[in-house]
C-alpha positions as CSV (number, residue, x, y, z in Angstrom):
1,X,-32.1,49.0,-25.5
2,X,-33.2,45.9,-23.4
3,X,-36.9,47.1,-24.7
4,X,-35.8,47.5,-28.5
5,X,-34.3,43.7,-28.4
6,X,-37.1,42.2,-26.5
7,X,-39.6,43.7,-29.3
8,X,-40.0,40.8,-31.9
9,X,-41.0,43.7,-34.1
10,X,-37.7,45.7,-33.8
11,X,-35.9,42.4,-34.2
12,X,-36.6,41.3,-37.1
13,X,-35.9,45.2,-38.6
14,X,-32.8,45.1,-36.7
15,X,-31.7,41.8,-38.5
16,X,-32.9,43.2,-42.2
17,X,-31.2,46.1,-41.8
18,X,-27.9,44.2,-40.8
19,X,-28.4,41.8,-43.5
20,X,-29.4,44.7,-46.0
21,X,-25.9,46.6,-44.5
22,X,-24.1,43.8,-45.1
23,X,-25.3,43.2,-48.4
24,X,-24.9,46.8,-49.9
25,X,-21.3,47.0,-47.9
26,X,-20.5,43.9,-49.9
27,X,-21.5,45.2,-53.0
28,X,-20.4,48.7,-52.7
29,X,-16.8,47.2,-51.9
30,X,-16.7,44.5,-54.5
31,X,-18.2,47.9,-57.0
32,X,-15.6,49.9,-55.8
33,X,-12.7,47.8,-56.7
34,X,-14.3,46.8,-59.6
35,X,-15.1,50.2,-60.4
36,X,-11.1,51.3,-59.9
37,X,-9.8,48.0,-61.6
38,X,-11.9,49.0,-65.0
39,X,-10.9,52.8,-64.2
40,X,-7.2,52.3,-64.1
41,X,-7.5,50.0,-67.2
42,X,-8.9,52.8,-68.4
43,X,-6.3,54.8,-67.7
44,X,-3.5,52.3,-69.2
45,X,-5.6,52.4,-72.5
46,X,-5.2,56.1,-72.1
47,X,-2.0,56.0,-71.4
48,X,-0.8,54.0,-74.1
49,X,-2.6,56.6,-76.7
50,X,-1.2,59.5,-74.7
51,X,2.6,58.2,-75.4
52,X,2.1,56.7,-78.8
53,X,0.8,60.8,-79.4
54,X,4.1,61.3,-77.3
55,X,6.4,59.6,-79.6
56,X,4.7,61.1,-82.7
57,X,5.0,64.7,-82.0
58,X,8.7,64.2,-81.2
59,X,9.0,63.0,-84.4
60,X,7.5,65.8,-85.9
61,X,8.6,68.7,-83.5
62,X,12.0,66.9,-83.5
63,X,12.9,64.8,-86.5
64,X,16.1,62.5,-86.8
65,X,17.1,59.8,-84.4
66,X,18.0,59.3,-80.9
67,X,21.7,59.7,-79.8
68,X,23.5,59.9,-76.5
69,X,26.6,62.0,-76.4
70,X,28.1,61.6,-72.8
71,X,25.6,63.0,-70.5
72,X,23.5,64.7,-73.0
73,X,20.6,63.1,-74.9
74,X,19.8,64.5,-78.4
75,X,16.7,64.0,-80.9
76,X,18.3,64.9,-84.0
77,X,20.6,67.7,-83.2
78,X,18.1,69.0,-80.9
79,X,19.4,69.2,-76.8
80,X,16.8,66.7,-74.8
81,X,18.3,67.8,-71.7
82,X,16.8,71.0,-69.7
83,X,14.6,71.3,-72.7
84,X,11.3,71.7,-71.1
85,X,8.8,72.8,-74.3
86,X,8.3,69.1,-75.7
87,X,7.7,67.8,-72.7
88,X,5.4,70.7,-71.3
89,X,3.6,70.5,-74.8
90,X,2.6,66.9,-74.1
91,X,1.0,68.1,-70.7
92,X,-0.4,70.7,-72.5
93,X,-2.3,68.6,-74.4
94,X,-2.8,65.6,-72.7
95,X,-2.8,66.6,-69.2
96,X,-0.4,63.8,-68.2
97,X,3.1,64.5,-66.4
98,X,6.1,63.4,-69.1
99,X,9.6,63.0,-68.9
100,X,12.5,61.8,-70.7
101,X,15.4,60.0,-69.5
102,X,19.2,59.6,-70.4
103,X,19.8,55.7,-68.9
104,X,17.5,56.2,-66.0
105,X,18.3,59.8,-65.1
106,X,15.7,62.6,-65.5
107,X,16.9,65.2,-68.2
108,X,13.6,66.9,-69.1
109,X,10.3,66.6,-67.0
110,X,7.5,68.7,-65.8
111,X,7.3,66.1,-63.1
112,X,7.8,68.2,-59.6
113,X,9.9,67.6,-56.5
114,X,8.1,68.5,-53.0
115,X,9.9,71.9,-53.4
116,X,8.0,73.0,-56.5
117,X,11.2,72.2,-58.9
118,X,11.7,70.3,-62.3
119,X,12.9,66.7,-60.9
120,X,15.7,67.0,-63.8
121,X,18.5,64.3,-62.4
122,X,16.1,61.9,-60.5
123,X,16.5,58.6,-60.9
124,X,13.3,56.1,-62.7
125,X,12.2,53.4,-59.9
126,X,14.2,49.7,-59.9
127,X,11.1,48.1,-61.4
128,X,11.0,50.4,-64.4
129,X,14.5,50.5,-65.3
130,X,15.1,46.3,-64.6
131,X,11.8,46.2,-67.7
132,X,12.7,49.0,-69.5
133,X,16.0,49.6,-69.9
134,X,17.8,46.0,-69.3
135,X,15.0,43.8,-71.0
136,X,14.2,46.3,-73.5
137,X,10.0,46.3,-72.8
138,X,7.5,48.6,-72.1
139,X,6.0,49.3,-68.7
140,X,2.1,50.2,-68.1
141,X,1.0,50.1,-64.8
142,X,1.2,51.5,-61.1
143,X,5.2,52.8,-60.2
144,X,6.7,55.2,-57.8
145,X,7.1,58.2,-59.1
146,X,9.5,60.4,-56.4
147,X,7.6,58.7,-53.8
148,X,3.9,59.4,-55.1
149,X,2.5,56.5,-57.1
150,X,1.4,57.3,-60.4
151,X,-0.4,55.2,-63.1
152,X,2.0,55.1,-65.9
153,X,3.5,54.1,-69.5
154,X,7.4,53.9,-69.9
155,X,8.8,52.9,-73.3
156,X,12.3,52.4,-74.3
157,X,14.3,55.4,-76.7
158,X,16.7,53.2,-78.9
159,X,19.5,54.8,-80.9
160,X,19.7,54.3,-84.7
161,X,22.1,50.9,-83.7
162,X,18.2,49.5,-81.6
163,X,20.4,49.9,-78.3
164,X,18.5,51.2,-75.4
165,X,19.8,54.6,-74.5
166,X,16.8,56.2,-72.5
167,X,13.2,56.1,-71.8
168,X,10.3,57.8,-72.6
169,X,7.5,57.9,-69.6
170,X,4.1,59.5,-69.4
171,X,1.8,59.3,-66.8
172,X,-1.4,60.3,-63.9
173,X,-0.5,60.8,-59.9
174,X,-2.8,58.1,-58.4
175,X,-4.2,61.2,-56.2
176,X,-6.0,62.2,-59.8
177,X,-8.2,59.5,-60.1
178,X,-8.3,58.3,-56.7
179,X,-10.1,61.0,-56.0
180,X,-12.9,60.4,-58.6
181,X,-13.1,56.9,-56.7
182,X,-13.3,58.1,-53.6
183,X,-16.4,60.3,-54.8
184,X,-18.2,57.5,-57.0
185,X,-17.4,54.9,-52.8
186,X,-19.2,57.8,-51.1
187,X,-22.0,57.9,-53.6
188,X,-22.2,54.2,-52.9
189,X,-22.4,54.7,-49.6
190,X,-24.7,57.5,-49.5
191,X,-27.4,55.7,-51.7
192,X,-26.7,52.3,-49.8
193,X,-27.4,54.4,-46.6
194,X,-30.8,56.2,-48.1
195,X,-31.6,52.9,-49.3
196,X,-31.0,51.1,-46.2
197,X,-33.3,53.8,-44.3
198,X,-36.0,53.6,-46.5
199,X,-36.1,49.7,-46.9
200,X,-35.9,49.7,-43.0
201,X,-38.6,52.1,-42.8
202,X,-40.9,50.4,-45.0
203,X,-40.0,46.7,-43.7
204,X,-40.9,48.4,-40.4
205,X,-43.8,49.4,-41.7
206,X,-45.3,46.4,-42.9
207,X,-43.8,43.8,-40.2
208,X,-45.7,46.3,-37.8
209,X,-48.8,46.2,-39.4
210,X,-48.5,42.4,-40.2
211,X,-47.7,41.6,-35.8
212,X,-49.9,44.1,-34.8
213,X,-52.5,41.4,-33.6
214,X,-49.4,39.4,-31.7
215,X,-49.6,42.8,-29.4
216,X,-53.7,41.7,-29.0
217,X,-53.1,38.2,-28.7
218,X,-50.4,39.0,-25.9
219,X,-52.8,40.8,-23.6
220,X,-55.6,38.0,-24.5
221,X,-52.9,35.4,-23.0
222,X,-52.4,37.8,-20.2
223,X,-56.3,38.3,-19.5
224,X,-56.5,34.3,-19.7
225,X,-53.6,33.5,-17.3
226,X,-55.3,35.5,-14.9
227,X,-58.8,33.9,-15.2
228,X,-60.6,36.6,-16.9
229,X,-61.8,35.2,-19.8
230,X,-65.2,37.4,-19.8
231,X,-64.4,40.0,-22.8
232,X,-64.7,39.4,-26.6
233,X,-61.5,40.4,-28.8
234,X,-61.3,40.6,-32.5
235,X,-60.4,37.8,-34.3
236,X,-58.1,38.6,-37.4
237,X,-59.4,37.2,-40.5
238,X,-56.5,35.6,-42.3
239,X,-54.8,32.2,-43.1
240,X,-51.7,33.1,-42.4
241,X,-49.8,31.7,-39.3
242,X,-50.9,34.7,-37.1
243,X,-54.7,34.5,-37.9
244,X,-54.7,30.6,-37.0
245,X,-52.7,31.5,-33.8
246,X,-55.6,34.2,-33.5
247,X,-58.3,31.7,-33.9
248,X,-57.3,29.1,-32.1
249,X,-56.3,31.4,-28.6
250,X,-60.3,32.5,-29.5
251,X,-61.6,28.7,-29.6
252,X,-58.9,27.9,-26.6
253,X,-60.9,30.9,-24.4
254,X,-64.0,29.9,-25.1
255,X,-63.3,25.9,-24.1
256,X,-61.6,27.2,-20.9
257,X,-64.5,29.1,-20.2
258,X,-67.0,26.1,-20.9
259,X,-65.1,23.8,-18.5
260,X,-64.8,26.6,-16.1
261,X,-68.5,27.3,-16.0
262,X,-69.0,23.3,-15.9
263,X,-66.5,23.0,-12.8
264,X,-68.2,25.5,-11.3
265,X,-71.9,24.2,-11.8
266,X,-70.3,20.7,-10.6
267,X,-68.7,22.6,-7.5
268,X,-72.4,24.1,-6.7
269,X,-74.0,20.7,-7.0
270,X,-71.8,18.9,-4.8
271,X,-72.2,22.1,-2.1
272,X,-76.2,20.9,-2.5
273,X,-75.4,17.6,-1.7
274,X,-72.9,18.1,1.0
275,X,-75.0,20.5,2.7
276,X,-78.3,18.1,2.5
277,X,-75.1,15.2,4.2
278,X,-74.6,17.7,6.7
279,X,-78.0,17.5,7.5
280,X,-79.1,14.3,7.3
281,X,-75.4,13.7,9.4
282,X,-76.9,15.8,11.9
283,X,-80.3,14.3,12.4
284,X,-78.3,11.0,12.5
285,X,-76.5,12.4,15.3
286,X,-79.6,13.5,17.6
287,X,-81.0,10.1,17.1
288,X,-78.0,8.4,17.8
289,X,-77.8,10.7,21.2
290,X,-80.9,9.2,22.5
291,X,-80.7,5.9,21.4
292,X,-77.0,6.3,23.2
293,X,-79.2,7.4,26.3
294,X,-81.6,4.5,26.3
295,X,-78.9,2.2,25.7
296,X,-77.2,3.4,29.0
297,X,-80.4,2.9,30.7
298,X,-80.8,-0.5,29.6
299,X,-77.6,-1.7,30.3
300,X,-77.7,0.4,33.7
301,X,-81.2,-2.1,33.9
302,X,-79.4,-5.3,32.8
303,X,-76.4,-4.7,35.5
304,X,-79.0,-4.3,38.3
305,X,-80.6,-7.6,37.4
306,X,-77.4,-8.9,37.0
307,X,-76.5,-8.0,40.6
308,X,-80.0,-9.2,41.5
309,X,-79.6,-12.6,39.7
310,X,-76.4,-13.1,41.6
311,X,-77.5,-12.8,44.6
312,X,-80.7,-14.9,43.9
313,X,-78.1,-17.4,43.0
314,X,-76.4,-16.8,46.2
315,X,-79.4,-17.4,47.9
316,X,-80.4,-20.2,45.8
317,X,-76.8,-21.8,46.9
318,X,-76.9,-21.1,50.5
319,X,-80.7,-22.3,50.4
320,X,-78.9,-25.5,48.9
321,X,-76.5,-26.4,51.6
322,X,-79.1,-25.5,54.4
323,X,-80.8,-28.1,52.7
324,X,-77.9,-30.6,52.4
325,X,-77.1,-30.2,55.8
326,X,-80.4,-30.1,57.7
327,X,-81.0,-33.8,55.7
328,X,-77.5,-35.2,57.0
329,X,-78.6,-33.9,60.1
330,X,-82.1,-36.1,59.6
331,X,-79.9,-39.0,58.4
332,X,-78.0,-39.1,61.8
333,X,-81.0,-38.8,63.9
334,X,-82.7,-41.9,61.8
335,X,-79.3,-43.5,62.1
336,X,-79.5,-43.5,65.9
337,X,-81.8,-45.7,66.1
């Protein structure tokens, strides 16, 4: 792994393919919910034909108005309640669950409980009945349908007076269609994955062949910082960033080469002359040795006639006052008489 993220080369894949990933996740989402927004409109539009078709074969299977009777609903004098062929007929052709109600009470339905029974006597959901029944509209859309949601179309049953008495609901479990949506997200995500593989493996492709020469530049750099700089590389022919990069480590050898060769010539030269110094510092030496050694012997000379001249002087001043005193001596005896 530390390999892999210290590979300029598997970087830069690594980044494309998370910015690819995100891109196609983003899309596939936004596609998907798109996709199921203009599916279930779809649906609705359906759904609206299927119980328009609803409402006209009732009138043709079962003609004469709607009229409530205590707890029995009639078409005509044709028994809604328990009466199971109108509303299997519309499933029949449609394919969409249907029931009539009496208020908001089940009386016919091919609607199922869990337990594999009509759901004759269930109640419609709170939300249906509060548009339906008590403000006297139609309802299209998403509702609960014995706990399973169901896209669906609920429209009022009025009497011959135009009172509500009942309602009339087709409609598709969610589970239907959900499961076509499901398919069409995992087709997205399978071709967003294939996608994502083969733009990886080409973008891996070409950023390898377009760095390659970083991987002969490194071990140029490497060759350089340890002061070999006597091989010949390839230089790649291009104008891009990595052939002037290319170039200019070629021209940046061959300078540090030059001045190295110079320095080195420069360093022999100066050996040359600080041997021939050496020399000449040598012969200065022995000459200075006997000149040293003369030296001593002349000064060795001068102190000797130094001592000599002393003593002369000595002699000189001694002769002096033998002299001074042997003419006092003459003075007296001339004095005397």
């Amino acid at each position: 792994m530390k390999l892999i993220l210290n590979n300029i080369k598997y970087q830069i894949t690594l980044i494309f393919a998370i910015v690819i990933a995100i891109s196609f996740s983003t899309t596939a989402l936004f596609t998907s919910i798109s996709f199921q927004d203009k599916f279930e409109k779809l649906i609705q539009q359906e759904l609206k034909s299927d119980i328009r078709f609803s409402k006209e074969l009732l009138e043709l299977r079962l003609p004469g108005d709607w009229s409530a009777r205590g707890n029995s609903l009639y078409k005509g004098e044709v028994l809604i309640n328990n009466n199971f062929e109108i509303v299997d007929m519309i499933k029949e052709i449609s394919g969409n669950t249907a029931s009539i109600f009496l208020g908001n009470t089940r009386v016919t339905t091919n609607v199922l409980k869990p337990n594999g029974e009509r759901a004759v006597g269930t109640k419609v959901s709170p939300l249906v009945e509060n548009t339906v029944l008590k403000n006297n509209k139609p309802y299209y859309g998403a509702a609960d349908v014995l706990g399973v949601m169901n896209q669906t179309a609920y429209e009022p049953i009025l009497n011959r007076q135009g009172e509500v008495i009942g309602i009339l609901y087709v409609g598709i479990p969610s589970t239907t269609y959900k499961y076509l949506i499901n398919e069409f997200i995992l087709l997205m995500i399978a071709i967003s994955t294939i996608i994502l593989i083969l733009g990886g493996g080409v973008m891996l492709y070409f950023i390898n062949k377009k760095i390659s020469p970083l991987k002969s530049l490194t071990e140029v750099t490497k060759k350089i910082a340890k002061g070999d700089l006597k091989f010949d590389y390839t230089i790649k022919e291009s104008e891009d960033e990595i052939g002037v990069l290319s170039s200019s480590v070629h021209i940046m050898k061959d300078q540090i080469y030059e001045v190295i060769s110079k320095m080195k010539q420069a360093t022999l030269e100066n050996n040359k002359i600080v041997t021939k110094l050496s020399n000449y510092s040598i012969d200065l030496s022995y000459t200075a040795g006997i000149q040293t050694e003369q030296s001593k012997e002349f000064h060795s000379t001068f102190l000797e006639l130094s001592k000599s001249s002393k003593k002369i002087n000595e002699n000189i001043e001694s002769s002096v006052d033998s002299t001074k005193n042997v003419s006092n001596i003459i003075l007296e005896f001339i004095n005397s008489f």
